[in-house]
N, CA and C of each residue as an Amber inpcrd file, in Angstrom:
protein
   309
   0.8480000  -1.1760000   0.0000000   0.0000000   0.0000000   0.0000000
   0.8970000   1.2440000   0.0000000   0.5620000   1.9520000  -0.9180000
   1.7110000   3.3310000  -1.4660000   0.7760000   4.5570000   0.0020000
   1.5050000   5.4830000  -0.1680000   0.8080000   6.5720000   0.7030000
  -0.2110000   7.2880000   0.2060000   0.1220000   7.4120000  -0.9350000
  -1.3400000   8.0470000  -1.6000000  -2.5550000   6.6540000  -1.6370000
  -2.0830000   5.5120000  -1.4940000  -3.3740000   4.9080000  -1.0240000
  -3.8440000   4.7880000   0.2500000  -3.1990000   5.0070000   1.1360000
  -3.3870000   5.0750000   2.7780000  -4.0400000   6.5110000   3.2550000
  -3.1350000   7.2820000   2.8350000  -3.5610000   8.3860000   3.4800000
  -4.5250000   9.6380000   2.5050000  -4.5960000   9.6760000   1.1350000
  -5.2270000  10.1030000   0.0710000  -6.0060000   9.3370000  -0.1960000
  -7.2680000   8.6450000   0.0170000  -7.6960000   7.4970000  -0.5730000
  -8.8640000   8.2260000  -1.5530000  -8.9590000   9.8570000  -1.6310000
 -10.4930000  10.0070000  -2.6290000  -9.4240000  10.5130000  -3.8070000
  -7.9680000  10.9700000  -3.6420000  -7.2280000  10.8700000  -4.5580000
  -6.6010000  10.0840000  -5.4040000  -6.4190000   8.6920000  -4.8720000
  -6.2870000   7.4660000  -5.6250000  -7.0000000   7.0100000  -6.1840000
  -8.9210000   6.4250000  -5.8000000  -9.7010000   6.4690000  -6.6230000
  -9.9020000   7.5040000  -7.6980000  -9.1570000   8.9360000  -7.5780000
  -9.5490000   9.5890000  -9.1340000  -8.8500000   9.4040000  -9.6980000
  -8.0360000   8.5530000  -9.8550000  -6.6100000   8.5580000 -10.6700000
  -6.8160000   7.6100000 -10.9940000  -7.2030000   6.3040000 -10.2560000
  -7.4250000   4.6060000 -10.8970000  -8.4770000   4.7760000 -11.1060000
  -9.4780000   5.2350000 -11.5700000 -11.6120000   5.3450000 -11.8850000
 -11.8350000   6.2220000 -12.6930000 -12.7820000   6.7730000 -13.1350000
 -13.8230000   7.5410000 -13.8340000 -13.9630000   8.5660000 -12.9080000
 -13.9010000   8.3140000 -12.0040000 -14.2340000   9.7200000 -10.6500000
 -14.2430000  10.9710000 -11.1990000 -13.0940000  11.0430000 -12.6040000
 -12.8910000  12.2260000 -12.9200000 -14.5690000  13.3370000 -13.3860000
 -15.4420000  12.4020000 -13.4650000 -16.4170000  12.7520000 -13.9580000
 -17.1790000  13.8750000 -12.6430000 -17.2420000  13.1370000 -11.6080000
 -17.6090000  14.1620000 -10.6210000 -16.7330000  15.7940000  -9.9530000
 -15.8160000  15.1630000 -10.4880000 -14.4030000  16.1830000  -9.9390000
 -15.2960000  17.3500000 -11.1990000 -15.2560000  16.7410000 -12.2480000
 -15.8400000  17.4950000 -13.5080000 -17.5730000  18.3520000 -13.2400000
 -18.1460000  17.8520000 -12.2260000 -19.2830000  18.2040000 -11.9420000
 -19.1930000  19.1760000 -11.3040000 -18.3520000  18.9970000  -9.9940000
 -18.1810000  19.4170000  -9.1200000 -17.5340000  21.2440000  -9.4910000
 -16.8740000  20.8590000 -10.1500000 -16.0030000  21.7460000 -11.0130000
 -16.8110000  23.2850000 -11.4800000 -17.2600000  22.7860000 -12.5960000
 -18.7410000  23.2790000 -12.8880000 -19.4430000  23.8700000 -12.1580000
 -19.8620000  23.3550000 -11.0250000 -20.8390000  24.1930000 -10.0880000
 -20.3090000  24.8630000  -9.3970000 -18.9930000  24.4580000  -9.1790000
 -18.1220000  26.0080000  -8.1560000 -17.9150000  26.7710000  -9.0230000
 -17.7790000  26.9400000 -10.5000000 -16.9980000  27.7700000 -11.2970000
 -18.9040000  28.3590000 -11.1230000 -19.5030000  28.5170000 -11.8170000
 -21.2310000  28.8640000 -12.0580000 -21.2820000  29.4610000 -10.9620000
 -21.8150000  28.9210000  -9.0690000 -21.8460000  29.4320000  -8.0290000
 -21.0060000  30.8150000  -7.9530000 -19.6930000  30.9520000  -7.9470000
 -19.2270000  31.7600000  -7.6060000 -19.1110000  32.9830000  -8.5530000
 -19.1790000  32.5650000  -9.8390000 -19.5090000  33.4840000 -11.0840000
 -20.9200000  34.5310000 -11.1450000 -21.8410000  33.4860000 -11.0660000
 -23.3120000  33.7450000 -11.0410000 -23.5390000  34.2270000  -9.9200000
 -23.8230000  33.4420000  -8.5090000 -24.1910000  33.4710000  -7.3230000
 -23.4560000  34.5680000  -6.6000000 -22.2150000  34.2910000  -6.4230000
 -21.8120000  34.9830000  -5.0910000 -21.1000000  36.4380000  -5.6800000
 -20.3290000  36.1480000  -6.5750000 -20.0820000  37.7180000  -7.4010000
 -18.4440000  38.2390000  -6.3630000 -18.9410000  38.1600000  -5.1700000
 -17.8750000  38.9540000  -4.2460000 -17.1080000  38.3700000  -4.2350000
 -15.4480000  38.5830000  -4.0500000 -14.1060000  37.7650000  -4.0390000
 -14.3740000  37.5620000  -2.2540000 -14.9160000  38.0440000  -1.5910000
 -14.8190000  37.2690000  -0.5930000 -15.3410000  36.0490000  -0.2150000
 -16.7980000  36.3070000  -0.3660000 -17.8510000  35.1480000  -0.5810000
 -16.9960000  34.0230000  -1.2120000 -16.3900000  34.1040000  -2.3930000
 -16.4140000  32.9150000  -3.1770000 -14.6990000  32.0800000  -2.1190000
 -13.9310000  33.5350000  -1.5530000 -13.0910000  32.5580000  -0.6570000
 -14.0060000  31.9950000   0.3980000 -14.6580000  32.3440000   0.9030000
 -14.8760000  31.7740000   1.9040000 -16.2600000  30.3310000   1.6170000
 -16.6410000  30.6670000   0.3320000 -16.9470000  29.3740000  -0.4670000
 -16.1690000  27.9590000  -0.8190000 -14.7010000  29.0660000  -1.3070000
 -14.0520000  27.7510000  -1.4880000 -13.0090000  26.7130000  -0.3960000
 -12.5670000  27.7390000   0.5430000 -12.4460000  27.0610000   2.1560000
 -13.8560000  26.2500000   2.6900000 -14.7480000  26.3150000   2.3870000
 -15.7540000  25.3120000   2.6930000 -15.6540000  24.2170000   2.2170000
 -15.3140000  24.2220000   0.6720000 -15.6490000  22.9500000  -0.0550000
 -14.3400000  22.3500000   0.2560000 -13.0830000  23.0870000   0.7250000
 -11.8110000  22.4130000   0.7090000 -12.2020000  21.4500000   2.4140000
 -13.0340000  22.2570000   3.3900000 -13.1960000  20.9130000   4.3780000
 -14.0110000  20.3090000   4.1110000 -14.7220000  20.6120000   4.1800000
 -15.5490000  19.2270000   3.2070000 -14.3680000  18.3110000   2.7470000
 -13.9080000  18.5920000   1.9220000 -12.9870000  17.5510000   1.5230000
 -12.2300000  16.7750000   1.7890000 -11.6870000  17.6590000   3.0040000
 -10.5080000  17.0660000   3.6310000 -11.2630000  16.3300000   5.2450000
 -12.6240000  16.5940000   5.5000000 -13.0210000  15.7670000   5.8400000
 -13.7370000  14.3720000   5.7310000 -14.3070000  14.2240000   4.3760000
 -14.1600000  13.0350000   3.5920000 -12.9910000  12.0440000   3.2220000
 -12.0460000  13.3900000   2.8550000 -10.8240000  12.1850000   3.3480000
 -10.0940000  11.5820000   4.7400000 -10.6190000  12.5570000   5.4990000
 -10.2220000  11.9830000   7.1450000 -11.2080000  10.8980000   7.5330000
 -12.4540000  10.8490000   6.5210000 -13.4070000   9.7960000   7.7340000
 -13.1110000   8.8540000   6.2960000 -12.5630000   8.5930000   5.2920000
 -12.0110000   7.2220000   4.0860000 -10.8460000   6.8240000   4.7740000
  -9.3220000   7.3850000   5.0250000  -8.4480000   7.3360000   5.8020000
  -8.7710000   6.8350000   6.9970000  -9.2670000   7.9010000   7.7880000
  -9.3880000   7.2290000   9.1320000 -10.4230000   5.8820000   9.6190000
 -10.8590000   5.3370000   8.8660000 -12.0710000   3.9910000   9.0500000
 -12.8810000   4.2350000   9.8710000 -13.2790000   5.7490000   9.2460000
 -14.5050000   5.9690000  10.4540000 -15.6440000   6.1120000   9.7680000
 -15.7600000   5.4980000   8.2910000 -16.5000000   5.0370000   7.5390000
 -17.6210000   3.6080000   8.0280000 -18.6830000   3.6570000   8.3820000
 -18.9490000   2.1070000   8.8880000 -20.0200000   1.3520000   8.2380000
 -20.1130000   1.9380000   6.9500000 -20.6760000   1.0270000   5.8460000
 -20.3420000   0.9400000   4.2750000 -20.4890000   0.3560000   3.9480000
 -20.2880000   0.6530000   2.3680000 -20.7140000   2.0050000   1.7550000
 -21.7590000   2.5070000   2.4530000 -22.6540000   3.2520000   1.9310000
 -22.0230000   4.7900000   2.2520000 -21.7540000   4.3330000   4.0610000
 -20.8100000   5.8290000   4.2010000 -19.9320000   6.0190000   3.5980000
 -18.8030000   4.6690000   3.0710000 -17.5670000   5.2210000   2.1400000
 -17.8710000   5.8640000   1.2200000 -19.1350000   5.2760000   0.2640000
 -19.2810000   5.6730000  -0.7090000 -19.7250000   7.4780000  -0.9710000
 -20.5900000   7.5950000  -0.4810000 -20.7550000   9.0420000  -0.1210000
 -19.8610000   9.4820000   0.5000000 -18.6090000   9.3810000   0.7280000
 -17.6640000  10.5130000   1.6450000 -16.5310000  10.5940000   0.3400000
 -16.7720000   9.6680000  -0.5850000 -16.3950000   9.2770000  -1.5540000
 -16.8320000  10.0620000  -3.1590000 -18.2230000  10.1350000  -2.9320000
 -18.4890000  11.2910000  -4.0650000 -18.1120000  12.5150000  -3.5860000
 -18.5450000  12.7830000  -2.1150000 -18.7790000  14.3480000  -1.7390000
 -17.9450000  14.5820000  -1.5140000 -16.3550000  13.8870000  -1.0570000
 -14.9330000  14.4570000  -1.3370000 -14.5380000  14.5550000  -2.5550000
 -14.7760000  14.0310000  -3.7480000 -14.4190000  13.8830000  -5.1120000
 -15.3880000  15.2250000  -4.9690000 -16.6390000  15.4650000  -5.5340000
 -17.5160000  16.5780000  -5.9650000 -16.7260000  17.9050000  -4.9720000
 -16.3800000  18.0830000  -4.1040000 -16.2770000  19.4950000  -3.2920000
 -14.5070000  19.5870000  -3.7870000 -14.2620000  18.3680000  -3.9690000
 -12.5220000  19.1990000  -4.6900000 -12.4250000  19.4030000  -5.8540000
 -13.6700000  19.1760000  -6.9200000 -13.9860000  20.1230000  -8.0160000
 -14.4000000  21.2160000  -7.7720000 -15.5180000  21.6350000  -6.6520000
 -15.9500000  22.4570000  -6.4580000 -14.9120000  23.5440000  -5.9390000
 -13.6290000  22.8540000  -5.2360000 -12.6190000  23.8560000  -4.6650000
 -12.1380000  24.5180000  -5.8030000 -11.6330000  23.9170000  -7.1730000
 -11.1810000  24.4320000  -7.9920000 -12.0900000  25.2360000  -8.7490000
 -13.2920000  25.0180000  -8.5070000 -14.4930000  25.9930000  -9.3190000
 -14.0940000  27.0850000  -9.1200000 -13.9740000  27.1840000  -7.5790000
 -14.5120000  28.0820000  -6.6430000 -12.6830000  29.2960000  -7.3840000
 -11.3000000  28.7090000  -6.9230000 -10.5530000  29.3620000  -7.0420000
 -10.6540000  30.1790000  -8.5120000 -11.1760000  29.2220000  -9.5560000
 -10.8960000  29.9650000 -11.0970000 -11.9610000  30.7850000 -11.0780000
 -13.3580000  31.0730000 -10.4860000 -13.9000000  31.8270000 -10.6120000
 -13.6830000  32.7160000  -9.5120000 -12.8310000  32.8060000  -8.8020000
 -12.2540000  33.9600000  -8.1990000 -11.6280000  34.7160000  -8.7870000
 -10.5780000  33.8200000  -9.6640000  -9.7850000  34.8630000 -10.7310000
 -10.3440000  35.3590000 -11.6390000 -11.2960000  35.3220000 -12.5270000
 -12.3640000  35.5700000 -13.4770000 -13.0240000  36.6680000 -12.2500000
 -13.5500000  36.6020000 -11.4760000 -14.2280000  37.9970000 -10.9300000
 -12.8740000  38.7200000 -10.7630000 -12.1210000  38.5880000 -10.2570000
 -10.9290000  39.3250000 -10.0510000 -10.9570000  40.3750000 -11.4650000
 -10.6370000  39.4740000 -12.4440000 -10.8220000  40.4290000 -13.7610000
 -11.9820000  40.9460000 -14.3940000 -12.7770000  40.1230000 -13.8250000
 -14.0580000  41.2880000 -14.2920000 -14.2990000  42.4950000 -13.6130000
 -13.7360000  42.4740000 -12.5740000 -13.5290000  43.9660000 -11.5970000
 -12.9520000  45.3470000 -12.0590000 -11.8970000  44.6310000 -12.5770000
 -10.8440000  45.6940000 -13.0770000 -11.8620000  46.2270000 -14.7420000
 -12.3660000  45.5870000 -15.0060000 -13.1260000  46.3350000 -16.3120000
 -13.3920000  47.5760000 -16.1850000
């Protein structure tokens, strides 16, 4: 077992799976949300520090086996995959308002 399978485990499934598809969803709706929705460079940081725990708590309860069904992995499993698209939504449409500011 490598470390990125021990201690990264919603990062190894996107790399060996399809996962990429939700990362891709996820993606999408932070980039839209923070474009559309929130508008303010603050909002959308403090949007995208949300989705980053989220994340990193999905990966603490896959890691840590505090998962106690199939069902919880699995969902800690999309919703860490979906919110670390959403983290990156969130940052590129920060930079995109950033420049739509300066217009």
């Amino acid at each position: 077992m490598t470390t990125v399978e021990k201690y990264f485990p919603i990062l190894d499934e996107l790399f060996a799976s399809d996962m990429f598809i939700f990362l891709a969803v996820g993606f999408v709706l932070g980039f839209f949300i923070g474009i559309v929705v929130l508008r303010v460079i603050g909002r959308i940081v403090f949007a995208a520090v949300c989705a980053f725990a989220l994340y990193a708590v999905c990966e603490g309860v896959l890691a840590g086996g505090a998962a106690v069904s199939w069902f919880s992995e699995i969902a800690a499993l999309f919703a860490g995959t979906t919110s670390l698209g959403g983290f990156g939504g969130f940052i590129i449409s920060m930079l995109a308002a950033s420049l739509l500011r300066r217009k």
